[in-house]
C-alpha positions as CSV (number, residue, x, y, z in Angstrom):
1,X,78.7,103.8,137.7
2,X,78.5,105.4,134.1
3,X,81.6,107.6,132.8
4,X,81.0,111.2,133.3
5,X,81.5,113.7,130.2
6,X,80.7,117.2,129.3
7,X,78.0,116.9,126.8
8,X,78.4,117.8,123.6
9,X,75.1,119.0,121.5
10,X,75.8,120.3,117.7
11,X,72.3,120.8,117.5
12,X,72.0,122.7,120.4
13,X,70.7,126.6,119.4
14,X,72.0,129.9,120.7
15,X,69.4,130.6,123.1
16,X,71.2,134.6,122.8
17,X,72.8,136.0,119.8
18,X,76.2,135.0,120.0
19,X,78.7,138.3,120.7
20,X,82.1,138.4,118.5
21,X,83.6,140.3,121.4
22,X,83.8,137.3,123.3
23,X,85.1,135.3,120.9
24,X,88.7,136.4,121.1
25,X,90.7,137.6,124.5
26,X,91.3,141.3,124.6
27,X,94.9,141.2,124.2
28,X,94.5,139.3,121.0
29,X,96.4,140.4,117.5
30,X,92.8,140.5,115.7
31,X,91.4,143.4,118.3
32,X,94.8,145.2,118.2
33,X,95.0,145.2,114.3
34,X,91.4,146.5,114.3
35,X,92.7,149.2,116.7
36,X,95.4,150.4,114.8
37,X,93.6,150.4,111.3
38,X,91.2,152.7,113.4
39,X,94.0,155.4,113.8
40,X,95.1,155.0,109.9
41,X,94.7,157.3,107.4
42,X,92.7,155.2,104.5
43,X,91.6,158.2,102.4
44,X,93.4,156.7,99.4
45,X,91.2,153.8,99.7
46,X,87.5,155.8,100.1
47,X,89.1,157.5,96.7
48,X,88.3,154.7,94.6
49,X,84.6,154.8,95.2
50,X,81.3,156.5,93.9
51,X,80.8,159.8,96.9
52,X,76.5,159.2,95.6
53,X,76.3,155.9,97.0
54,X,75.5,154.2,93.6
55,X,75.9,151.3,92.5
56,X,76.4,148.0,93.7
57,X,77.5,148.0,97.5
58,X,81.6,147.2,98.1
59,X,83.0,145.6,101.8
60,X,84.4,148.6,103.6
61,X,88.1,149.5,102.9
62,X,88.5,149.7,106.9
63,X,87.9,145.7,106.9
64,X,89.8,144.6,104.0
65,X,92.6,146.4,104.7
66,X,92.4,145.1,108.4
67,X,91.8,141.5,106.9
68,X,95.1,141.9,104.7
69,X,96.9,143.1,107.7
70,X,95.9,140.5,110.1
71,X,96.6,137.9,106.9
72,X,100.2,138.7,105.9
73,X,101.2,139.0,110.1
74,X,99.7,135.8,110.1
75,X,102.3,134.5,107.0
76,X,98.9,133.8,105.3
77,X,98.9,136.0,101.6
78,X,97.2,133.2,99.4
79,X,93.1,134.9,98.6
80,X,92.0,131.5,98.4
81,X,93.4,130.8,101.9
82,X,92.5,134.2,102.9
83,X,88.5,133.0,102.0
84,X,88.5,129.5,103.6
85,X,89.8,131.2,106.8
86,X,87.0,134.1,107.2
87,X,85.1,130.8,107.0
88,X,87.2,128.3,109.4
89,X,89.4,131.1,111.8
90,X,87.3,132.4,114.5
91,X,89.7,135.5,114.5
92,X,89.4,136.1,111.1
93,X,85.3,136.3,111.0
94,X,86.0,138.8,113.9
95,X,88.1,141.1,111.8
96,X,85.6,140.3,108.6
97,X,82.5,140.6,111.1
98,X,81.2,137.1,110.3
99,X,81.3,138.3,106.2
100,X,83.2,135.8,104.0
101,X,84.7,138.2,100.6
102,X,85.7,135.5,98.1
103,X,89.2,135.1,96.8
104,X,88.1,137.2,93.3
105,X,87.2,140.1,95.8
106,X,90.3,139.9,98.3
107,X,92.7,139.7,95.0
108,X,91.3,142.6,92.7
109,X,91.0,144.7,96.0
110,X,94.8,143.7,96.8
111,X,95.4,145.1,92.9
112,X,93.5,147.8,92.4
113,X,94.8,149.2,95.7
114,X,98.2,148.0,95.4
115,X,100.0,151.7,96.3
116,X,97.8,152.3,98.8
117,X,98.5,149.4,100.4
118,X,102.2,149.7,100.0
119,X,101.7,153.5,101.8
120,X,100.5,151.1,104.9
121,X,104.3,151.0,105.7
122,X,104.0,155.0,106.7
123,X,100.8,154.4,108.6
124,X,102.7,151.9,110.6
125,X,105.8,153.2,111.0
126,X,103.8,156.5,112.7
127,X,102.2,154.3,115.1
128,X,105.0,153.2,116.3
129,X,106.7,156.3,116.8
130,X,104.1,157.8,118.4
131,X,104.9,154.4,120.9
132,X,108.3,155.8,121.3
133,X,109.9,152.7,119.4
134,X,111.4,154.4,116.7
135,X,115.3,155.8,117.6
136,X,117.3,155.8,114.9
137,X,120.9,156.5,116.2
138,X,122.2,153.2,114.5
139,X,120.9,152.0,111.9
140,X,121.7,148.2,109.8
141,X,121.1,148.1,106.0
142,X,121.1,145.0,104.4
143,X,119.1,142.9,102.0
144,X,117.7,139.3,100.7
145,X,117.0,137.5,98.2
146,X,113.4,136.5,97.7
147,X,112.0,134.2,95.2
148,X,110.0,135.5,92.0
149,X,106.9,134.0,91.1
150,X,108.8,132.7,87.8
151,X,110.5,129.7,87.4
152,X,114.5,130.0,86.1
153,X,113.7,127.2,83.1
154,X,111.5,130.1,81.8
155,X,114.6,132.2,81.1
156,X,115.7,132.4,77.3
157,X,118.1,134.2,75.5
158,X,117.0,136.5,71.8
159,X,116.7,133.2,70.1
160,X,114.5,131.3,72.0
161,X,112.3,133.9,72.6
162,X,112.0,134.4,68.8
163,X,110.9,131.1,68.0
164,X,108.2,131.4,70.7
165,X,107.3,134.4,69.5
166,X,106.4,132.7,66.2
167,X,104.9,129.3,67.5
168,X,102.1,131.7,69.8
169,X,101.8,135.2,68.0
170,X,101.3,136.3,64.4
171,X,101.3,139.9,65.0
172,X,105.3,140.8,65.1
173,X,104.8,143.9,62.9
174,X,102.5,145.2,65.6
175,X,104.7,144.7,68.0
176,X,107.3,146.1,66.4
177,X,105.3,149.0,66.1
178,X,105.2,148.8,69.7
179,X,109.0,148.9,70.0
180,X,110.1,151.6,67.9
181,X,107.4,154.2,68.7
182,X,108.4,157.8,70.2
183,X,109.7,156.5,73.7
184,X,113.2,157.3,73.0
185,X,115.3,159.5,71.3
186,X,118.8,159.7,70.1
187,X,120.3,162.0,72.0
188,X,123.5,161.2,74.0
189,X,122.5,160.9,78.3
190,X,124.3,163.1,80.1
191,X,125.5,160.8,82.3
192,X,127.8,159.0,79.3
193,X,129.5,162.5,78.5
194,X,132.5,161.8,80.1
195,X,136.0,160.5,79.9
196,X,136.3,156.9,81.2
197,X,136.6,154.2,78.9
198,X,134.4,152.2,76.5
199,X,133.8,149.6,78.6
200,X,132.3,151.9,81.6
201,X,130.3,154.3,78.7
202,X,128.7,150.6,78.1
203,X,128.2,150.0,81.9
204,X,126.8,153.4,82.4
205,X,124.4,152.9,79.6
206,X,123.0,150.1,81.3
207,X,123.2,151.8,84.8
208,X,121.0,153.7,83.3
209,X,118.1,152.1,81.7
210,X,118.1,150.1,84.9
211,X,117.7,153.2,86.4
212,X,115.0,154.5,84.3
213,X,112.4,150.7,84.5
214,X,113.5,150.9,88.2
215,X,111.9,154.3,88.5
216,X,109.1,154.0,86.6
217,X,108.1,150.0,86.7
218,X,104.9,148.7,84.7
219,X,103.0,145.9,85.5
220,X,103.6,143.0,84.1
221,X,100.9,142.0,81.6
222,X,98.9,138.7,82.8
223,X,98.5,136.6,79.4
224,X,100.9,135.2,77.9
225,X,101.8,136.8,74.2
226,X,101.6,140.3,75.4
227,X,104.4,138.9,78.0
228,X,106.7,137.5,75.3
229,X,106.3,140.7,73.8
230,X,107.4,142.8,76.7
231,X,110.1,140.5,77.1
232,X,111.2,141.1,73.2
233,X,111.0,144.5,73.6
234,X,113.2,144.3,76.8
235,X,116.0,142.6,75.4
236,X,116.2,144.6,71.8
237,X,116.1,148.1,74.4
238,X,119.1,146.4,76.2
239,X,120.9,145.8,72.7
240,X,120.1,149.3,71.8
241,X,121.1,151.4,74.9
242,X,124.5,149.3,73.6
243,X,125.2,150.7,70.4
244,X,124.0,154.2,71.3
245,X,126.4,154.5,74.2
246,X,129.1,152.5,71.9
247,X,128.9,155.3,69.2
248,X,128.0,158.2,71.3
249,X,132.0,156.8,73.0
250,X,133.4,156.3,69.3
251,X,132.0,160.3,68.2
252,X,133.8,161.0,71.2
253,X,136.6,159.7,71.3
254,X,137.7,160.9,67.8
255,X,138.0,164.4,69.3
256,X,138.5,164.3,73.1
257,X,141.9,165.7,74.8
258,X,143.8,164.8,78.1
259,X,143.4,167.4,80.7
260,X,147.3,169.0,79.1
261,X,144.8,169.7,75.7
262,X,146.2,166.9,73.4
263,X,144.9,163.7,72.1
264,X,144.5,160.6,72.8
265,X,147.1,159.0,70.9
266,X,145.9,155.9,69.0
267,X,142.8,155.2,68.7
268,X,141.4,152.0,70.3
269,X,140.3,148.6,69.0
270,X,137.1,148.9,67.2
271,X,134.4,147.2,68.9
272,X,131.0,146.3,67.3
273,X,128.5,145.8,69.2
274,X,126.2,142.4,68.4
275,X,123.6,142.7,66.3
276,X,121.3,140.6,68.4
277,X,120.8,141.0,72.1
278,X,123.1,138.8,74.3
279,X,121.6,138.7,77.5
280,X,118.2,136.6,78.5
281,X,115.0,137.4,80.3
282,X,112.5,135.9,81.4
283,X,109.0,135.0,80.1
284,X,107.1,134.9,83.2
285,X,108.3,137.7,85.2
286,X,110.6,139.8,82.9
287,X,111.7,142.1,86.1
288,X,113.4,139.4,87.9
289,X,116.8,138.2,87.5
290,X,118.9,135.3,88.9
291,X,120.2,135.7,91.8
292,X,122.8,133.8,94.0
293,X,121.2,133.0,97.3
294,X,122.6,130.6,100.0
295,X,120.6,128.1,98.2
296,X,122.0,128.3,94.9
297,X,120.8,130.4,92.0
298,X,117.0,130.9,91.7
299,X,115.0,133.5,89.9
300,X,114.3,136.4,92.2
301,X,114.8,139.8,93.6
302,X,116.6,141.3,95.8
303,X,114.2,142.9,99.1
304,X,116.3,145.7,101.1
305,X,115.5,147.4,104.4
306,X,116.9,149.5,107.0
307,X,116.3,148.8,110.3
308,X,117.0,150.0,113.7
309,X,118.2,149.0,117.0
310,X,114.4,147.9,117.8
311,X,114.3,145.9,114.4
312,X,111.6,148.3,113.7
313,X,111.6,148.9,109.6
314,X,112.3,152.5,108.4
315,X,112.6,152.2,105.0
316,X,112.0,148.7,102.6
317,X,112.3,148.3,98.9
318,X,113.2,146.2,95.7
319,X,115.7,146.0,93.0
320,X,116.0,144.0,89.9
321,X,119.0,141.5,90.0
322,X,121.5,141.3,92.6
323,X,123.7,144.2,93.0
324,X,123.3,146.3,96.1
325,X,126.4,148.6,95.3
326,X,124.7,151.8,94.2
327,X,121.6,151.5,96.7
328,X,123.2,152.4,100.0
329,X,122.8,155.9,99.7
330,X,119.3,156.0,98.2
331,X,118.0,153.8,100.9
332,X,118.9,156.3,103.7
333,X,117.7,159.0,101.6
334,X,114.5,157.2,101.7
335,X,115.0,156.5,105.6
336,X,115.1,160.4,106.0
337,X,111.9,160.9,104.2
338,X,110.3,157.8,105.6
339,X,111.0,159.4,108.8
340,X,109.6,162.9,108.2
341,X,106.4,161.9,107.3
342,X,106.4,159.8,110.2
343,X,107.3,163.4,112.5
344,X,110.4,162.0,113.6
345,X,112.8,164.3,114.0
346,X,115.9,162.2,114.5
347,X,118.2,161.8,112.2
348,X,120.7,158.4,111.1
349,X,123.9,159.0,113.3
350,X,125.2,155.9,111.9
351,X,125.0,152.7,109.4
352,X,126.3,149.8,109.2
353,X,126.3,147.4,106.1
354,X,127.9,144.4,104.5
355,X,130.2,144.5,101.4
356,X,127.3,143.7,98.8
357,X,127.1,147.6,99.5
358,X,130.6,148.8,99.4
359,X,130.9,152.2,97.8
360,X,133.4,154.1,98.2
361,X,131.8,157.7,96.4
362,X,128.4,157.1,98.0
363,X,130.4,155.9,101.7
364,X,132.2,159.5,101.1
365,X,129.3,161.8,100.5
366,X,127.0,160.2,103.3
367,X,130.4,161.0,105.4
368,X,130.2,164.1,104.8
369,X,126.6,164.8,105.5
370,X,127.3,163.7,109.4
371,X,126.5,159.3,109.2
372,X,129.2,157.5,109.9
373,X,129.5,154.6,107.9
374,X,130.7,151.2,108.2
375,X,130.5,149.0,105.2
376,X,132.4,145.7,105.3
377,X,135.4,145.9,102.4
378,X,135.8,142.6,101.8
379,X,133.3,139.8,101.1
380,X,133.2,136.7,102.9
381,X,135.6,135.5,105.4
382,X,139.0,137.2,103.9
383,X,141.3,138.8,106.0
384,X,143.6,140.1,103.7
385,X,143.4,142.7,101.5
386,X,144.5,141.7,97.9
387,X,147.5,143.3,96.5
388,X,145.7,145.5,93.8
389,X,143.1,147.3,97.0
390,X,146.7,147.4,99.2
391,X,147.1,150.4,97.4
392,X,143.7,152.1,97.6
393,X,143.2,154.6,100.2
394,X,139.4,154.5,101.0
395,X,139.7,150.8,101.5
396,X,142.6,150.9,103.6
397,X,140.5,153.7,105.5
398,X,137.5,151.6,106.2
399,X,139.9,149.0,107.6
400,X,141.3,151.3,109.7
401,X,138.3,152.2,111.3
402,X,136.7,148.3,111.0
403,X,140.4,147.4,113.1
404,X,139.7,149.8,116.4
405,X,137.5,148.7,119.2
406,X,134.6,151.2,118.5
407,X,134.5,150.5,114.9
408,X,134.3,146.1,115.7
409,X,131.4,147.0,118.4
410,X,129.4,148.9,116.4
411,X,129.6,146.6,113.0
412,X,129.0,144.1,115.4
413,X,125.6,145.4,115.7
414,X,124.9,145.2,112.3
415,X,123.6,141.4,112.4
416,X,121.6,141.4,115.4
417,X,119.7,144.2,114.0
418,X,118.6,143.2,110.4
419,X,119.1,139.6,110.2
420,X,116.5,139.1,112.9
421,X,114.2,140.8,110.7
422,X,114.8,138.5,107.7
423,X,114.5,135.4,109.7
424,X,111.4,135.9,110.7
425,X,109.7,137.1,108.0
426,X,111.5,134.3,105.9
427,X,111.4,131.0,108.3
428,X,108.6,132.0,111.3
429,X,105.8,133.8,108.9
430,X,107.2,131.6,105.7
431,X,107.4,134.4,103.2
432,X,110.3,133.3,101.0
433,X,109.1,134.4,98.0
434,X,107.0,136.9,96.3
435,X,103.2,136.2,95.0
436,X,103.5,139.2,92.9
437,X,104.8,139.3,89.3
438,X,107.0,142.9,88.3
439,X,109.1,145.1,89.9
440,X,106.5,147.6,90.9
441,X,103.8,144.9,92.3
442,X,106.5,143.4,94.3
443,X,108.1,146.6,95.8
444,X,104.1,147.1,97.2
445,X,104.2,143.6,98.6
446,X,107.2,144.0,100.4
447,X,106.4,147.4,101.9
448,X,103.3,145.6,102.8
449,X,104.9,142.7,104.5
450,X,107.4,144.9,106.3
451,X,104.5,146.9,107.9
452,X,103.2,144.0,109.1
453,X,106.6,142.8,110.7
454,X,106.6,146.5,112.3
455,X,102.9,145.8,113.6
456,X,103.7,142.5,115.1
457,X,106.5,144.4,116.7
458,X,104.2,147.5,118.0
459,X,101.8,145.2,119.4
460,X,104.2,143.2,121.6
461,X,106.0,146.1,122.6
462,X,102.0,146.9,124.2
463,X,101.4,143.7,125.5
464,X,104.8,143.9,127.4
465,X,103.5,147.3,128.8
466,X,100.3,146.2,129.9
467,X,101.5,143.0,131.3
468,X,104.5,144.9,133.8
């Protein structure tokens, strides 16, 4: 007796035009995605385009933005894999309804809609507190470092750069010209008028300008020479905020009293700054930094969010380098207005952090505004404080309160809630590292791939409802 096999015909023709709604179970992420973009607000994305109709016809914003969606929940943010999947994934020619954009498409729409697609993150975040998953009554703030798309070797200090300056450009008095335009002036901040020492006029000099690229970021140019010449221009700034604040302390300190009118006694030891900049940057992505990591040093940022209880997302963004010690209260400003726009009413009752983000004037005035606030003192696994904080009272404060049962249970919290959130965008959807080169491009990539973790989340928190 023969074997007996279910036939298998590649030739065989659709004898009825195949339907994509039976290609995928209801209950699959594809559908709900589609869903959800549905109830989205993509107004900023029809912007971009002709009202008359002319021209060449563009895909719909509705499906590429469903397509990107569906993509980075999947862990899949490469165009060209992006392409070969509308081709290969059955779900993916649903969302793309059996079209196929090509890689060029999928990453000039990803650019030229980059803040749109960062505003995704509100979108999201309403949907799911229109689900009811959004309480924010404790809240964990934390961050991580992700990889740059920038290697470390590419890092140079003012010398190196210099040279390669010369080996692959021969316009340097052009961009010099660039450097020294009208963008600054001379006159003294108003944040360095005060009475501390040199040493923190210099640190609040650099505060600053950090300050100042972190609120108004540029993208990084895509050729090479015009990037050494950022990068140049970068590191003679740094060297420049330097002596301005050295003088500006120097003019100062020639005529400054003590708080009983007299002076300050001798002066100090004259300090010049050098005349070429000290610090490096680097050449491929001049906003990263590096950063420690449990890994070891790479070259990086450092990706922050606030989460809840629910490990839903209220707020994510970005900073340059690795030091979280003057973002804890910004972030939960940004919480607040994340969650207005969302219409939640609710406000943080409490936050809970580690010591990357200890504080002690920001822990103070968030205090005061009604969040309690639990931030770790002391890094790692001490359990003493050193003799030098044994006399300091805000420290000995947040001990106090770390010591009693309440304050262990509810910084115990603080690990369950955000590290979850890390892990598995990190390890499960393998986003370690950023595709995106500058401070502004990533800081839209991350928002992006936090909505994404909060629409995973949304659409489980349905599947359990429709499955009791």
């Amino acid at each position: 007796m023969a074997q007996n096999f279910i036939a298998v015909d590649r030739d065989q023709a659709f004898l009825m035009p195949p339907s994509l709604r039976e290609w995928l179970p209801e209950n699959h992420l594809a559908w709900y995605v589609l869903d959800a973009v549905a109830e989205m607000d993509l107004a900023a994305f029809y912007r971009r385009y002709r009202p008359d109709g002319w021209g060449r016809p563009a895909y719909d914003p509705a499906m590429m933005v469903a397509l990107l969606l569906y993509s980075y929940a999947r862990g899949e943010r490469s165009s060209r894999g992006i392409e070969r999947r509308c081709v290969e994934d059955v779900a993916y020619r649903v969302i793309a309804s059996n079209l196929a954009p090509d890689h060029v498409t999928i990453n000039r729409f990803r650019f030229e809609h980059q803040d749109a697609l960062a505003g995704l993150f509100g979108e999201v975040l309403t949907l799911c507190a229109r689900a009811g998953m959004v309480r924010v009554g404790t809240v964990a703030v934390d961050g991580t470092r992700m990889a740059a798309n920038a290697s470390k070797e590419q890092t140079v200090d003012y010398e190196q750069l210099a040279r390669k300056i010369l080996e692959e450009a021969a316009e340097i008095d052009a961009a010099e010209d660039e450097l020294y335009g009208d963008k600054r002036g001379d006159e003294l901040p108003e944040q360095l008028r005060t009475g501390k020492g040199r040493q923190e006029w210099l640190r609040d000099a650099k505060r600053q300008l950090e300050a100042e690229r972190a609120a108004n970021p540029k993208p990084v140019p895509r050729a090479r020479p015009p990037r050494l010449k950022e990068a140049k221009r970068r590191l003679q700034e740094e060297l420049w905020a330097e002596q301005r604040a050295n003088g500006a302390y120097e003019a100062w300190r020639v005529t400054a009293k003590d708080t009983l009118g007299r002076g300050l006694g001798k002066p100090p030891t004259p300090y010049a700054p050098p005349e070429l900049p000290a610090g490096t940057v680097n050449l491929t992505d001049p906003d990263s930094r590096i950063v420690q990591s449990r890994r070891g040093f790479m070259q990086g940022y450092t990706a922050q969010a606030v989460a809840t209880k629910q490990q839903i997302v209220i707020t994510a963004d970005v900073i340059a380098g690795g030091n979280e010690r003057q973002t804890l209260e910004p972030l939960l400003d940004k919480a607040h207005q994340e969650l207005a726009q969302a219409g939640v009413t609710d406000t943080v009752g409490s936050a809970v952090a580690d010591a990357g983000f200890w504080n002690t004037d920001q822990i103070a005035r968030l205090t005061d505004r009604g969040i309690r606030t639990l931030v770790s003192p002391d890094a790692g696994s001490r359990k003493t404080p050193g003799q030098t904080r044994q006399r300091r009272k805000h420290y000995l404060e947040m001990r106090e309160q770390l010591a009693t049962d309440e304050g262990k249970a509810l910084y115990r919290q603080r690990q369950a809630i955000i590290e979850p959130v890390f892990a598995q965008t990190k390890h499960n959807r393998r986003i370690d590292r950023f595709q995106r080169r500058g401070l502004w491009a990533c800081r839209a990539e991350w928002r992006l791939i936090t909505a994404t973790h909060n629409l995973l989340k949304l659409w489980q928190h349905n599947l359990e409802i429709a499955t009791a």
